[in-house]
C-alpha positions as CSV (number, residue, x, y, z in Angstrom):
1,X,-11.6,35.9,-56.8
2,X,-9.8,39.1,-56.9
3,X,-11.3,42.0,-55.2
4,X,-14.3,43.8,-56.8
5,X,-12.0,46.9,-56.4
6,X,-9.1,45.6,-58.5
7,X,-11.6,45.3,-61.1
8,X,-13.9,48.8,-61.2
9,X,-13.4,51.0,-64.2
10,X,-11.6,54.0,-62.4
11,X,-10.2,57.0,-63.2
12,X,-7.6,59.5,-61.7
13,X,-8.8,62.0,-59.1
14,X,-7.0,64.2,-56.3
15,X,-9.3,65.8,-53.9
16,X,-8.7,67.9,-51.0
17,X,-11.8,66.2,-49.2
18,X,-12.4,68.9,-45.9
19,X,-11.5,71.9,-47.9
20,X,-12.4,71.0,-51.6
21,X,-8.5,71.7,-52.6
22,X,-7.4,69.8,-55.5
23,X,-3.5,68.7,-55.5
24,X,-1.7,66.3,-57.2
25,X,-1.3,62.7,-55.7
26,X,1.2,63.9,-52.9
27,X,3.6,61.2,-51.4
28,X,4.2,62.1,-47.8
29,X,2.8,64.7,-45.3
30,X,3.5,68.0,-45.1
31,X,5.0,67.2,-41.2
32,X,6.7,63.9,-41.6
33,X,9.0,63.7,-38.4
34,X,6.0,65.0,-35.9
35,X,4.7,62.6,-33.6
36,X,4.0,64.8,-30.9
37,X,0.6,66.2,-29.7
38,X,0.3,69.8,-28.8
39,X,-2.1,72.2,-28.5
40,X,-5.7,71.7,-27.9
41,X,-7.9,69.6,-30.0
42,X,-10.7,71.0,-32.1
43,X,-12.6,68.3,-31.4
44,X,-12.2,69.0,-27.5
45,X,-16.2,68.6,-26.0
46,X,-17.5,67.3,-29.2
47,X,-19.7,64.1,-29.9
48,X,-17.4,61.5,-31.8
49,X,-14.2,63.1,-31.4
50,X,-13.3,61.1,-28.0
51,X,-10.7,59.2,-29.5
52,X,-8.9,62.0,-31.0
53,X,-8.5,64.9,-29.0
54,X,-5.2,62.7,-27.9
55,X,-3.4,64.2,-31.2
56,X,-3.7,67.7,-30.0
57,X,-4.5,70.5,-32.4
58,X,-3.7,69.5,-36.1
59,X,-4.9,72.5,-38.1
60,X,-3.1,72.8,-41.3
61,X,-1.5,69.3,-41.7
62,X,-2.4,67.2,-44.1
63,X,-3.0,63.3,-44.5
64,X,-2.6,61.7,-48.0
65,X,-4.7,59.2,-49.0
66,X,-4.3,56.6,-52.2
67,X,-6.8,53.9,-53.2
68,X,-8.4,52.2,-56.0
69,X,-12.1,53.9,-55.1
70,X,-13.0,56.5,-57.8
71,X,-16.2,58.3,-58.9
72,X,-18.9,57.7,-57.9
73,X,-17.7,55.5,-55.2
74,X,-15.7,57.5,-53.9
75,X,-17.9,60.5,-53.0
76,X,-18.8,58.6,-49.3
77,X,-15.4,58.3,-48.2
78,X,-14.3,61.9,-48.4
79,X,-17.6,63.0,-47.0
80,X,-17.2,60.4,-44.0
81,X,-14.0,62.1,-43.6
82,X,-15.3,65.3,-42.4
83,X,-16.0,64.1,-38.9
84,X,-12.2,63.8,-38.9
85,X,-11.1,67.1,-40.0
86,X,-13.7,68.8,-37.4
87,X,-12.2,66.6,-34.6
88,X,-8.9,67.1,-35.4
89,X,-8.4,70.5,-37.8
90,X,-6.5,67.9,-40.6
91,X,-6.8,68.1,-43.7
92,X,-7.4,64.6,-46.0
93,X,-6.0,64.6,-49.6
94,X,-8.0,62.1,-51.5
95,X,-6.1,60.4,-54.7
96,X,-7.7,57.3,-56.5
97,X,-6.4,55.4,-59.3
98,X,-7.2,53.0,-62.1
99,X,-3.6,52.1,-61.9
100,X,-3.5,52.2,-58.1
101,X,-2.1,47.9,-57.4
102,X,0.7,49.3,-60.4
103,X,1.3,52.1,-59.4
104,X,1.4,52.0,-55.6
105,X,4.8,49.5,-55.4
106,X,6.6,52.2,-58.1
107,X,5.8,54.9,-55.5
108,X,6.7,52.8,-52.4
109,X,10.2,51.7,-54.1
110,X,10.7,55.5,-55.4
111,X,10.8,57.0,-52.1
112,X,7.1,59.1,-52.8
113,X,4.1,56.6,-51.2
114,X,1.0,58.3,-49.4
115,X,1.1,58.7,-46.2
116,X,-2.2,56.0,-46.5
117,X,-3.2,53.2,-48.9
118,X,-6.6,51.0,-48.7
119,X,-5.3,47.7,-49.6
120,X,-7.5,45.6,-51.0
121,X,-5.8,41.9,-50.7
122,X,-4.0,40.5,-47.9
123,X,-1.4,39.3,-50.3
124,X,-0.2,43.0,-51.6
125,X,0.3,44.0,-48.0
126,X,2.5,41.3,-47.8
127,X,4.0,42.1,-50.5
128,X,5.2,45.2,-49.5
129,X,5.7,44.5,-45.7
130,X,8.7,42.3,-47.6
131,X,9.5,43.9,-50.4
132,X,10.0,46.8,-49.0
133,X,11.7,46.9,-45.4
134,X,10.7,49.0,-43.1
135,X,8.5,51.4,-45.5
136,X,4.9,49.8,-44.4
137,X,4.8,51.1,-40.7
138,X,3.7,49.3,-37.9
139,X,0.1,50.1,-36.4
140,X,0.4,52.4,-33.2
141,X,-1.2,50.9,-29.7
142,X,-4.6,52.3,-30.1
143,X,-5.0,51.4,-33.6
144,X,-4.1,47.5,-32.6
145,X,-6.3,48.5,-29.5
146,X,-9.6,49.2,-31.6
147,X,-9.1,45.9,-33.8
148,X,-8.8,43.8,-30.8
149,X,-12.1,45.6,-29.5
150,X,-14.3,46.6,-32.7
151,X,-13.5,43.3,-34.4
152,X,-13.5,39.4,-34.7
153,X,-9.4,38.1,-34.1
154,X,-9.8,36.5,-37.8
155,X,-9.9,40.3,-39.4
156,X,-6.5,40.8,-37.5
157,X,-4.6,38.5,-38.8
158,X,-5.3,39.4,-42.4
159,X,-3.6,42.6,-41.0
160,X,-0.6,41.0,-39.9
161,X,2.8,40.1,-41.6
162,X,5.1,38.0,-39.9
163,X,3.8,38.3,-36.8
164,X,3.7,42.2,-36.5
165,X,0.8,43.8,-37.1
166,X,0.1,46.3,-39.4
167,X,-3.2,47.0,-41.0
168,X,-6.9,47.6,-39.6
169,X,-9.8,46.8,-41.5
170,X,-11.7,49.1,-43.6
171,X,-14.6,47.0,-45.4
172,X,-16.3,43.9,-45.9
173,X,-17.7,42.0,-48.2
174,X,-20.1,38.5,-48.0
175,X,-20.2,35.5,-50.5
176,X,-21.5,32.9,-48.4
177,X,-25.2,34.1,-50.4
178,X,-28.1,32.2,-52.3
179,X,-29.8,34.8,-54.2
180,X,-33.5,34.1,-54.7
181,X,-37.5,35.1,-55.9
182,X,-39.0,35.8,-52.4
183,X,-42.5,36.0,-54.6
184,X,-41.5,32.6,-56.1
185,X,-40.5,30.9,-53.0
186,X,-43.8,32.0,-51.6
187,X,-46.1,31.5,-54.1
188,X,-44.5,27.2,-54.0
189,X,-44.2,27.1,-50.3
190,X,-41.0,26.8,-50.3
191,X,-38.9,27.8,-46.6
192,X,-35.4,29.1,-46.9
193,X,-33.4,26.1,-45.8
194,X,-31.0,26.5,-42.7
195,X,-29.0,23.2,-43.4
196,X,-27.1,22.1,-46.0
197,X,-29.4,18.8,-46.0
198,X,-32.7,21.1,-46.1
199,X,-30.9,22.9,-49.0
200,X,-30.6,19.9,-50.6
201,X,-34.1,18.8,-50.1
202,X,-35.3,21.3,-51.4
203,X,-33.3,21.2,-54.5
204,X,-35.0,17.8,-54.9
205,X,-38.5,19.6,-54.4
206,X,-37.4,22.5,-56.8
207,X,-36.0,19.9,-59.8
208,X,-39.6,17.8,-59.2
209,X,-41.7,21.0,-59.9
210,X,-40.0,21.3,-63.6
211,X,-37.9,24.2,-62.4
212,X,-33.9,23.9,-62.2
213,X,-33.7,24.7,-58.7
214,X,-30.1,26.6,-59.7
215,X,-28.2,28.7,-61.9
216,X,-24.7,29.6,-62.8
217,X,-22.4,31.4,-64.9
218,X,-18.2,31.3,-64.6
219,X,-17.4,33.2,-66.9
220,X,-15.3,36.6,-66.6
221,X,-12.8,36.9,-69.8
222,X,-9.2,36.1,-68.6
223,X,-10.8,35.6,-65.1
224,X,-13.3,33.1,-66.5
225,X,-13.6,30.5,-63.2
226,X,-13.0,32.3,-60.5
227,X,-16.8,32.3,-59.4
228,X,-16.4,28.3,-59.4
229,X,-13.1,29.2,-57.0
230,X,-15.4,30.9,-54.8
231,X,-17.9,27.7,-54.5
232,X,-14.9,25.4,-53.4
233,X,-13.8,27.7,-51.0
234,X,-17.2,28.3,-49.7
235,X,-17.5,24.3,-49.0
236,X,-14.1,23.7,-47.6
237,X,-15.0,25.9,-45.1
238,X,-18.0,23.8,-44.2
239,X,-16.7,20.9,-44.8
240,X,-13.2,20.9,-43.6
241,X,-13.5,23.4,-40.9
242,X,-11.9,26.6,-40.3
243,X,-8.3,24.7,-39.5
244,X,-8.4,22.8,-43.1
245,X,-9.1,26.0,-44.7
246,X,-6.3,27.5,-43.5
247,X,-3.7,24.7,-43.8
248,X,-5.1,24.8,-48.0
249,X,-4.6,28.2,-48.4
250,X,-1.0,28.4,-47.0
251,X,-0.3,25.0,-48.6
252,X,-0.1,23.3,-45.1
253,X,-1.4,20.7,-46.7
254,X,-1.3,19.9,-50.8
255,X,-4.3,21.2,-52.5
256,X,-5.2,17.8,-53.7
257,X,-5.8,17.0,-50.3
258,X,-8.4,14.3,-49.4
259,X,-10.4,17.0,-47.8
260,X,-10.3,19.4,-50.8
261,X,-11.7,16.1,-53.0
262,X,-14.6,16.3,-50.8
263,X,-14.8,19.4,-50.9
264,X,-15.0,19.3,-54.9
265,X,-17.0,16.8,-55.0
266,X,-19.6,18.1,-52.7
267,X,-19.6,21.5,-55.0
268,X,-20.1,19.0,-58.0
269,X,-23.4,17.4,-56.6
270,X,-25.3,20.7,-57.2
271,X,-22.8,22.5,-60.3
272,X,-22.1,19.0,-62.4
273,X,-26.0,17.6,-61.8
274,X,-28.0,17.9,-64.6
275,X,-31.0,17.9,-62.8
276,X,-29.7,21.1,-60.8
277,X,-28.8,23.8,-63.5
278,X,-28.2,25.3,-65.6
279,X,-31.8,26.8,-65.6
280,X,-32.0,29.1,-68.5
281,X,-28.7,28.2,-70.4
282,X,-28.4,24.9,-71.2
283,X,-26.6,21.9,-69.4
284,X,-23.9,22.3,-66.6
285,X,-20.9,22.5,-69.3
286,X,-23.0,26.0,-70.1
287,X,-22.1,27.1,-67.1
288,X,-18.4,27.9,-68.1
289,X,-19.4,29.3,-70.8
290,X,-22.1,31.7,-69.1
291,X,-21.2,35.3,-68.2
292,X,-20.8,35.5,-64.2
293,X,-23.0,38.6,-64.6
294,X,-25.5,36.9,-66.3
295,X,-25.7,33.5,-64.2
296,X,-28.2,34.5,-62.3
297,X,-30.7,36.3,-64.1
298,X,-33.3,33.4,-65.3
299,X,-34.6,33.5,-61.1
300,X,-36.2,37.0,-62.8
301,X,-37.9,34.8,-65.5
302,X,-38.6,32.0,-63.0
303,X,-36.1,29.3,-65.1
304,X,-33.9,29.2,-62.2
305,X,-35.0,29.6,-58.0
306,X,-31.1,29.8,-56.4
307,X,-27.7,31.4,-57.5
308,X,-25.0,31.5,-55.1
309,X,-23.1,34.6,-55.3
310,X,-22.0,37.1,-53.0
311,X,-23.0,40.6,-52.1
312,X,-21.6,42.3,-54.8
313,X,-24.1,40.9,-57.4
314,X,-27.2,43.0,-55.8
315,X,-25.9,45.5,-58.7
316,X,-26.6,43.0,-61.4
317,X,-29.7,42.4,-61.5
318,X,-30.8,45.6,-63.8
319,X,-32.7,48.7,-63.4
320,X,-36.0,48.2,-61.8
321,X,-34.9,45.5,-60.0
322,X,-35.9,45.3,-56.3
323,X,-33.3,43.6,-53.6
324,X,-35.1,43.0,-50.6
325,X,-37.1,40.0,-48.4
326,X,-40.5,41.0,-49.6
327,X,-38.6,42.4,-53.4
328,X,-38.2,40.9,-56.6
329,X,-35.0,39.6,-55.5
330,X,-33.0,39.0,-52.1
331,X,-30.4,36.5,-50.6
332,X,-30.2,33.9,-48.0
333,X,-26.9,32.5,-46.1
334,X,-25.6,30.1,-47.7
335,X,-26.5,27.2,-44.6
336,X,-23.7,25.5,-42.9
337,X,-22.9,21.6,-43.5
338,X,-21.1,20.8,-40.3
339,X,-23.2,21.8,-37.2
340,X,-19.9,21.7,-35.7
341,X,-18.0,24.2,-37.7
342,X,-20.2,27.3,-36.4
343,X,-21.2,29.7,-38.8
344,X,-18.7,29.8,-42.0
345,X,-18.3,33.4,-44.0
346,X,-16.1,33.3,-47.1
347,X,-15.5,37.0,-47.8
348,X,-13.5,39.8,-48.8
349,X,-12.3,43.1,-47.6
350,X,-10.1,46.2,-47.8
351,X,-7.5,47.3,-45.3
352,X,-5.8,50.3,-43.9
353,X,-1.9,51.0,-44.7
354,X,0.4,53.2,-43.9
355,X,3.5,54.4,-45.1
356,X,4.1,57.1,-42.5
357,X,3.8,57.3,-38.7
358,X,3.9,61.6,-38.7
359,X,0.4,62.2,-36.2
360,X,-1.4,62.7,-38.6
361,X,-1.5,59.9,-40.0
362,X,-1.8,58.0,-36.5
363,X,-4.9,59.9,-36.1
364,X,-6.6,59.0,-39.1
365,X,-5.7,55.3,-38.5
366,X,-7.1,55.9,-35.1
367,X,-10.7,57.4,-36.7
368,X,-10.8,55.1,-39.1
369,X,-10.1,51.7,-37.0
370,X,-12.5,52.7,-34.1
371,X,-16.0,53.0,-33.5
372,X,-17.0,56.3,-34.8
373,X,-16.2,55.6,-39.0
374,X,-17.8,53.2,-39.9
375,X,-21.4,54.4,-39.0
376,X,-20.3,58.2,-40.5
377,X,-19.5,56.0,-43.8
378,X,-22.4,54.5,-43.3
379,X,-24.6,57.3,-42.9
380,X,-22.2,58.7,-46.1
381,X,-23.6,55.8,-48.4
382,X,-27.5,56.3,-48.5
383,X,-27.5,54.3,-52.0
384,X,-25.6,51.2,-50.3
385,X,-22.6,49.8,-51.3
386,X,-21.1,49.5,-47.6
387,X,-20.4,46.6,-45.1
388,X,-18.0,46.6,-42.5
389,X,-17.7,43.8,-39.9
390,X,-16.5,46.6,-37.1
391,X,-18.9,45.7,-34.2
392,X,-19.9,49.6,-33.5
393,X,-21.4,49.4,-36.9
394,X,-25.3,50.8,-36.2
395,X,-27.2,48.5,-38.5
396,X,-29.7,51.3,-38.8
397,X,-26.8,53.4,-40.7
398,X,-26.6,50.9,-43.5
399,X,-28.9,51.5,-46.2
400,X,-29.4,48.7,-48.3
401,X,-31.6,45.2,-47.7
402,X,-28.4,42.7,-48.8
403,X,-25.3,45.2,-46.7
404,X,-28.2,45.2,-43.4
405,X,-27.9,41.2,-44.0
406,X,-23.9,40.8,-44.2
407,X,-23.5,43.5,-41.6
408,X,-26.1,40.9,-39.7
409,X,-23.7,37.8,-40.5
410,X,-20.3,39.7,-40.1
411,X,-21.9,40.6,-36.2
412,X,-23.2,36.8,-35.6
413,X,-21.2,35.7,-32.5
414,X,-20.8,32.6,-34.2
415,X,-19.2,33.4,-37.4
416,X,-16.0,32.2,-38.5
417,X,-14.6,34.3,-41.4
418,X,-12.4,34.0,-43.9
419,X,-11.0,35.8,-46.6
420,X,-11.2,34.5,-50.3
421,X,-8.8,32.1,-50.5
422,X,-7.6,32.6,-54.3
423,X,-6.7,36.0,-52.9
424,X,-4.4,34.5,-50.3
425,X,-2.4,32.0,-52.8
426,X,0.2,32.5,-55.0
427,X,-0.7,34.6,-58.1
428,X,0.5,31.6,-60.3
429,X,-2.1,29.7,-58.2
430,X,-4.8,31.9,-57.2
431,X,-5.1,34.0,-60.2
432,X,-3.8,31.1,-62.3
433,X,-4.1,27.6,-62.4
434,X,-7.1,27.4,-59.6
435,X,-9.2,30.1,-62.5
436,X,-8.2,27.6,-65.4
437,X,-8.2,24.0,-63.6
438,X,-11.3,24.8,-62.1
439,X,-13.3,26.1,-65.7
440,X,-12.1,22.8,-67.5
441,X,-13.7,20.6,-64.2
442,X,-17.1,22.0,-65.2
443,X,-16.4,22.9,-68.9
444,X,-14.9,20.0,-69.8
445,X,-16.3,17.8,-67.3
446,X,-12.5,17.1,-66.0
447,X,-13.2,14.6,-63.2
448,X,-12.2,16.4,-59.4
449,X,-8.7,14.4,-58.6
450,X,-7.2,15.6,-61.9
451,X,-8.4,19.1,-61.5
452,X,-6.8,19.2,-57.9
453,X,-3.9,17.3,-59.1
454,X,-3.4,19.5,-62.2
455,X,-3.8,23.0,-59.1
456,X,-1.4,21.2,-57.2
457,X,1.8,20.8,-59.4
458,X,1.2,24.3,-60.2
459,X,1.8,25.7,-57.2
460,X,5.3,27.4,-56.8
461,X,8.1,25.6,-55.5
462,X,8.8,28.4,-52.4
């Protein structure tokens, strides 16, 4: 699916963030030709500000920043900024925008982009990396530096565009999730399975009892499907392996490939069984029909015991709803099928851009690729909301039960991640036929070679 940022309602806002100056969206910083360090740092002696006292004394520069993160989500970031501005004396001009994947590409191509952009696909970085030459800057040494140490080598190459690297994480997102009752699972002695088999199993156990052991919804207006994208994703990972996943994606190999029918057809045994779902709606055909939001509400009512979403859906559950492992509601990793594949994560994430290499700007892709941001965002976010797989990430700085457990996946030494898949196709493809084929396959009860076929002689000829 498409980022949960591409999708927030959002709306314009400019803020000075260390000084509370408002401006309008600059393109640029005040200094752009500077690279040079001189003077001594602010942040000389201070905890935190190791890594920056490099850049010198920046008092009175500035740093333009544009993103899709608006009120009230955007309230943490300029606040985890200030660590910045005290180490270095810069200055960070907040701008986010409801019209910021538009809006960004006019600015680029107009000679006015920010001096930084939080990226929130793989695929728009690409995008401009190619579409624009030479505008997207390559990362400095200690910015390539801090990936290599604060992260996993998958997160790097989501930052990397024909073989030159360019963009640093910011955050993370989990879908490899099984939201559940905790109170329900314990009241039927049920264990949270570790295997795909013992998942299974206790499907079996669950469906015996008289209670559809899952529950699902697909729909999401013109995005109705791309929670069923997720699924298939999800199991090609485990199925086919890290390797397979990647050929898929960059259409290595066809999409109707024979591992992508197992794939399918393993997601079909839970989503197309009757005895499975759709607790609380109906047969499985109601599943394309059922709001994503709404999928997986029956567990509250105790129609349904397991929904497979990601992170994002702790927010959907309603006001005076609990998320935690002794709560009304929490999550379990979705268990691995293949022993041998290690630890799969499908996921999402946001990265750092920049259109201007003044020092600045170096600096703040410096701060916010080490160690010491993400726990200052962290500490910034006390409602949750944040996940970052950076491995300096203090799990006691994350607030919330279901970020502590993807910040507790993202760190597993045996996690493979990867990013969403549909996000890393075509548009045509990933926002397109994959969405469209893959709502008819449950809705319609299309059987899995023609769905795959149908995804495959869609997919652009180069």
């Amino acid at each position: 699916m498409r980022s949960r940022n591409t999708r927030r309602g959002m709306a314009v806002a400019a803020v000075l963030v260390s000084a509370g100056l408002v401006l309008a969206g600059c393109g640029g910083s005040d200094d752009e030709g500077s690279s040079e360090a001189s003077g001594t740092s602010p942040g000389e002696g201070k905890a935190g500000c190791e890594q920056l006292t490099q850049f010198g004394d920046l008092t009175g520069k500035q740093v333009s920043l544009y993103t899709s993160i608006v009120a009230p989500e955007d309230q943490p970031y300029k606040d985890s900024f200030q660590l910045f501005s005290d180490c270095t004396g810069a200055e960070v001009v907040y701008e986010g925008s409801k019209e910021f994947e538009t809006q960004l590409p006019v600015r680029v191509e107009s000679g006015n982009p920010p001096d930084i952009a939080f990226i929130p696909q793989p695929g728009l970085l690409q995008s401009l990396v190619r579409d624009y030459e030479g505008a997207v800057k390559e990362a400095p040494q200690q910015v390539s530096d801090n990936v290599d140490e604060f992260y996993g080598a998958d997160w790097k190459t989501y930052g990397t565009v024909d073989d030159v690297f360019y963009a640093p994480p910011l955050t993370a997102n989990v879908k490899s999730f099984v939201w559940y009752s905790p109170k329900m699972f314990e009241e039927n002695g049920w264990d949270i399975p570790t295997t795909w088999d013992e998942m299974l199993a206790l499907s079996d156990t669950i469906a015996d009892s008289g209670v559809k052991p899952w529950c699902a919804g697909i729909g999401s207006g013109e995005a109705t499907g791309w929670p069923a994208t997720d699924w298939v994703e999800d199991v090609l990972l485990r199925t086919g392996g890290a390797d397979v996943y990647d050929q898929w994606v960059s259409h290595e190999i066809p999409f109707n490939d024979p591992a992508v029918v197992e794939a399918l057809d393993t997601v079909g045994g839970i989503l197309k069984n009757d005895d499975y779902v759709n607790g609380g709606f109906g047969d499985f055909k109601t599943i394309a029909s059922t709001e994503f939001t709404d999928g997986g509400l029956p567990i509250l009512d105790g129609k349904c015991a397991m929904h497979r979403q990601a992170s994002f859906y702790a927010a959907n559950w309603g006001e005076g709803v609990e998320v935690g492992e002794d709560k009304d509601v929490f999550a379990f990793y979705l268990p691995p099928i293949d022993p041998d594949q290690g630890s799969p994560v499908l996921g999402g994430g946001e990265f750092v851009t920049a259109f201007s290499d003044s020092i600045q700007t170096q600096a703040l892709m410096t701060y916010i690729s080490g160690g010491e941001w993400v726990n200052e965002k962290g500490k910034a976010t006390p409602n949750g909301g944040f996940v970052s797989a950076n491995k300096n990430l203090d799990i006691a700085n994350v607030a919330s039960p279901i970020d502590k457990a993807s910040v507790e996946i993202l760190q597993n030494p045996d996690a493979v991640f990867r990013f969403d898949g549909s996000d890393l196709m075509p548009g045509p493809v990933g926002a397109g036929s994959f969405w469209k084929e893959m709502t008819a396959w449950i809705g319609e009860d299309q059987d899995t070679q023609t769905t795959l076929d149908n995804i495959e002689s869609s997919w652009p000829a180069s």
